[in-house]
C-alpha positions, 0 to 999 in steps of 0.5 A, a space after each residue: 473520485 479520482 481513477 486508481 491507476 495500475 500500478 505494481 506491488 513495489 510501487 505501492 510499497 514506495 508510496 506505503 513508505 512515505 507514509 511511516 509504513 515499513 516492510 515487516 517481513 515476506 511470505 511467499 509473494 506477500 509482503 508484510 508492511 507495518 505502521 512505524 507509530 500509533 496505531 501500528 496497522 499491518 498491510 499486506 501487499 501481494 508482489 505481483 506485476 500489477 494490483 487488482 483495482 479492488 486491492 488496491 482500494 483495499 489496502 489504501 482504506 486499510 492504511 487509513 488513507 484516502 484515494 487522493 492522498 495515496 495517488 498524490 504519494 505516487 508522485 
Protein backbone atom coordinates (compact mmCIF):
# COMPACT_ATOMS: atom_id res chain seq x y z
CA UNK A 1 0.00 0.00 0.00
CA UNK A 2 1.35 3.37 -1.15
CA UNK A 3 2.23 6.31 1.76
CA UNK A 4 -0.67 8.96 2.06
CA UNK A 5 1.23 12.03 1.91
CA UNK A 6 0.48 15.21 4.31
CA UNK A 7 -1.24 17.00 2.43
CA UNK A 8 -4.02 20.33 3.35
CA UNK A 9 -7.62 20.12 3.59
CA UNK A 10 -8.12 22.33 0.41
CA UNK A 11 -5.89 20.18 -1.41
CA UNK A 12 -8.05 17.11 -0.44
CA UNK A 13 -10.74 19.15 -1.67
CA UNK A 14 -9.37 19.81 -5.22
CA UNK A 15 -8.54 16.01 -5.65
CA UNK A 16 -12.73 15.35 -4.10
CA UNK A 17 -13.45 17.78 -6.89
CA UNK A 18 -12.23 15.72 -9.87
CA UNK A 19 -14.16 13.12 -8.66
CA UNK A 20 -17.90 14.57 -8.71
CA UNK A 21 -17.66 15.92 -5.11
CA UNK A 22 -18.78 19.39 -4.52
CA UNK A 23 -18.38 21.96 -1.57
CA UNK A 24 -22.07 21.32 0.10
CA UNK A 25 -21.70 24.25 2.62
CA UNK A 26 -19.08 24.86 5.79
CA UNK A 27 -19.44 24.63 9.53
CA UNK A 28 -16.90 26.13 11.34
CA UNK A 29 -13.46 24.86 9.90
CA UNK A 30 -15.60 21.72 8.23
CA UNK A 31 -16.31 21.74 5.07
CA UNK A 32 -19.07 19.82 3.80
CA UNK A 33 -18.70 18.10 0.25
CA UNK A 34 -21.25 16.19 -1.64
CA UNK A 35 -21.22 13.44 -4.18
CA UNK A 36 -23.01 15.18 -7.54
CA UNK A 37 -24.45 11.53 -8.87
CA UNK A 38 -25.53 8.32 -7.33
CA UNK A 39 -25.27 7.62 -4.38
CA UNK A 40 -24.82 11.49 -3.13
CA UNK A 41 -22.20 10.31 -0.26
CA UNK A 42 -21.52 13.21 1.96
CA UNK A 43 -17.49 13.87 3.35
CA UNK A 44 -16.68 16.06 5.82
CA UNK A 45 -13.32 17.55 5.28
CA UNK A 46 -11.51 19.63 8.31
CA UNK A 47 -9.81 22.80 6.80
CA UNK A 48 -6.86 22.65 8.49
CA UNK A 49 -2.93 23.30 7.36
CA UNK A 50 -2.38 19.38 7.16
CA UNK A 51 -4.68 15.98 7.77
CA UNK A 52 -4.31 13.60 10.25
CA UNK A 53 -3.11 10.21 8.43
CA UNK A 54 -6.00 8.52 9.89
CA UNK A 55 -8.46 11.07 8.48
CA UNK A 56 -7.35 11.04 5.40
CA UNK A 57 -7.49 7.10 5.11
CA UNK A 58 -10.98 8.18 6.49
CA UNK A 59 -12.28 10.36 4.08
CA UNK A 60 -10.71 8.63 1.13
CA UNK A 61 -12.68 4.78 1.94
CA UNK A 62 -15.80 7.43 2.88
CA UNK A 63 -15.83 8.54 -0.83
CA UNK A 64 -15.33 4.93 -2.16
CA UNK A 65 -12.03 5.49 -3.52
CA UNK A 66 -9.11 3.52 -3.26
CA UNK A 67 -5.53 5.04 -1.81
CA UNK A 68 -3.90 4.74 -5.39
CA UNK A 69 -6.77 6.26 -7.05
CA UNK A 70 -6.89 9.27 -4.37
CA UNK A 71 -3.13 10.03 -4.62
CA UNK A 72 -3.17 9.60 -8.64
CA UNK A 73 -6.15 12.49 -8.49
CA UNK A 74 -3.26 14.72 -6.47
CA UNK A 75 -1.42 15.11 -9.54
Amino acid sequence: MPKLPLISGIEAIKALNKVGYKIDHQTGSHIILRQEKEPHRRLTVPNHGELAKGTLRAIIRQSGLTVEEFIKLLK
